[in-house]
C-alpha positions in Angstrom: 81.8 89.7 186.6 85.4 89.6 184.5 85.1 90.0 180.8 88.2 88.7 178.8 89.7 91.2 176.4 91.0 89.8 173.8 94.1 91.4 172.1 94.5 91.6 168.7 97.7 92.4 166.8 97.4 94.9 163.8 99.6 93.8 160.8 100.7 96.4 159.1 102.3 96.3 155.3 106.4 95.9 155.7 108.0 99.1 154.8 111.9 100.3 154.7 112.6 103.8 153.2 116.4 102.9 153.1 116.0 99.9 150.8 118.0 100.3 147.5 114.9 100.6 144.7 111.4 101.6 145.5 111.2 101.4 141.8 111.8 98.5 140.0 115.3 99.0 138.3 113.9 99.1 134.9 110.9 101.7 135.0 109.7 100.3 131.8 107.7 97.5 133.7 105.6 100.0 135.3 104.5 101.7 132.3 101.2 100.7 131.3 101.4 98.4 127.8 99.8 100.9 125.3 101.6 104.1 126.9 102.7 106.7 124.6 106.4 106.5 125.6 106.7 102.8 123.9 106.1 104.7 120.7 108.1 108.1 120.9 111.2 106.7 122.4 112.0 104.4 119.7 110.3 106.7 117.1 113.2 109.6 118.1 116.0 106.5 118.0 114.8 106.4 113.9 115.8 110.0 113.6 118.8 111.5 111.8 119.5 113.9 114.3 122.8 115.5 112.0 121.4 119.1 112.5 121.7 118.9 116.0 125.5 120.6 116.3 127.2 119.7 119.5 128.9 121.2 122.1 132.6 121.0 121.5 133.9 122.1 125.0 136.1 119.5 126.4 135.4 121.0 130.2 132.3 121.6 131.8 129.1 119.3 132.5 128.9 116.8 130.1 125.5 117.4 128.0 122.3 115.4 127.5 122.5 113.7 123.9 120.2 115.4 121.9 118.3 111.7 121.3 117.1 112.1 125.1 116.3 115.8 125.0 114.1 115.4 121.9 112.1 111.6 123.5 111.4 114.4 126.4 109.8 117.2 124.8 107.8 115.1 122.1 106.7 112.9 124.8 105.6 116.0 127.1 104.0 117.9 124.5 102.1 115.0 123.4 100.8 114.9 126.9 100.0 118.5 127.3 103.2 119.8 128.9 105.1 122.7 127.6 106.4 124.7 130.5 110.0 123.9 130.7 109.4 124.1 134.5 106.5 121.5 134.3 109.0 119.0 132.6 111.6 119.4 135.3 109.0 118.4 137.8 107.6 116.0 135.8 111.1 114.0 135.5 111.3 113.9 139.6 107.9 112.5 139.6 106.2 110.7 137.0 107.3 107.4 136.2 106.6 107.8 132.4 108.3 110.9 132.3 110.9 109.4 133.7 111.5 106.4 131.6 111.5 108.6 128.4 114.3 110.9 130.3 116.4 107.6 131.1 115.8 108.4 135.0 118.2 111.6 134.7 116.3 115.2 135.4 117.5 118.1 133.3 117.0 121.4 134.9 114.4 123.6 133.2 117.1 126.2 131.7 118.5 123.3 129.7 114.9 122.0 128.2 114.6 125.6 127.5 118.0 126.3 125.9 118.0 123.2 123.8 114.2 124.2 122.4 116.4 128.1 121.7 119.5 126.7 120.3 117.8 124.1 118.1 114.6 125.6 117.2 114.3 124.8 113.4 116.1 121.2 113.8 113.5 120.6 116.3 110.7 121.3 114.6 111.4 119.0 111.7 112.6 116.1 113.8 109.1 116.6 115.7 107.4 116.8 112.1 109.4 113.5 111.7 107.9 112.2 114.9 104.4 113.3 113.9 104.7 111.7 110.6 105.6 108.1 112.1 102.9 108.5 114.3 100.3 109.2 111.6 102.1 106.5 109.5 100.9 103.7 112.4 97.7 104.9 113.1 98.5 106.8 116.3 97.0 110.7 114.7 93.1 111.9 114.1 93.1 114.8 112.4 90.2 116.7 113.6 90.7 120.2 114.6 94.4 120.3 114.6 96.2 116.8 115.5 95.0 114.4 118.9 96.8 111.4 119.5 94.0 108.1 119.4 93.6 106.3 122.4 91.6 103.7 121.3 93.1 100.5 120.5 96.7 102.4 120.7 97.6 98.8 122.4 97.6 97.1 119.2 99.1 99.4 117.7 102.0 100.2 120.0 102.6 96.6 120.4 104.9 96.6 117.5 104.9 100.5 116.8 107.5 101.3 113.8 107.7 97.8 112.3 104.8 98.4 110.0 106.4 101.6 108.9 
C-alpha cells in the first residue's frame, strides 16, 4: 500500500541584514509614550548651560555639545546607570538610550571627563533637572528622591508646559 506524503512549505518571516534601517529612522517612535526620555531631553533644552566653558581648539575631534552630554547622564542616572562604561554600552544598545544620545555613542573616557571637567556646573543643571521634574509631578520624596511611574503618561504627555 502507497501513502501520499504531502509536502508542506515552511514560511519563514522575510529578513535582509543589508537593508539600510533595522530601526526606524526616527528612534523616537519606538519609545514607549510615558518613557522618561520625553521629559529629560526637553527638560536639559530649558537649561542655561553658560557655565559649561568650551573647548576652544580649532583641530581635533569636534566635541559633543554639552546639551547632549547632560540628556545622557540625567537620563542614565535616573535609570540606575552610573558607570561611565555602562553608558557607553548602553548607547550601542538600548534604543532609549540612544534616542537621548541623538544615535551618536561617546566613549566612556569622554562621559567620564565631561562629569571631571564640569563637576559643579553639573550638579546644578541636574538640580535644575530635578526641580522641573518635581515641578510636574514626576518626584516622590520618600527616602531620598524615586521618579513616579504611575500615571507618568499624563504627565509626560505635555511635560514642561505646565511649568
Amino acid at each position: 500500500m502507497r501513502t501520499l506524503h504531502t509536502t508542506r512549505v515552511a514560511t519563514f518571516v522575510l529578513y535582509n541584514r543589508d537593508q539600510t534601517f533595522l530601526l526606524p529612522p526616527d528612534l523616537k517612535d519606538w519609545l514607549p509614550a510615558d518613557d522618561l526620555a520625553h521629559f529629560v531631553v526637553p527638560a536639559v533644552e530649558r537649561l542655561l548651560l553658560t557655565s559649561f566653558p568650551l573647548n576652544p581648539q580649532a583641530g581635533g575631534k569636534p566635541q559633543y555639545h554639552p546639551r547632549l552630554t547632560m540628556a545622557l547622564l540625567v537620563y542614565c542616572y535616573a535609570n540606575g546607570l552610573f558607570s561611565s562604561r555602562r553608558i557607553e554600552r548602553a548607547t550601542h544598545r538600548d534604543i532609549d538610550v540612544r534616542f537621548v544620545a541623538a544615535n551618536l555613542r561617546s566613549d566612556h573616557d569622554t562621559t567620564a571627563v565631561f562629569r571631571r571637567a564640569h563637576k559643579v556646573a553639573f550638579e546644578a543643571a541636574f538640580l535644575e533637572v530635578l526641580l522641573m521634574a518635581r515641578g510636574c509631578g514626576l518626584l516622590a520624596a520618600r527616602h531620598g528622591l524615586d521618579l513616579r511611574h504611575q500615571d507618568r503618561r499624563e504627565r509626560l504627555e505635555d511635560p514642561l508646559g505646565q511649568l
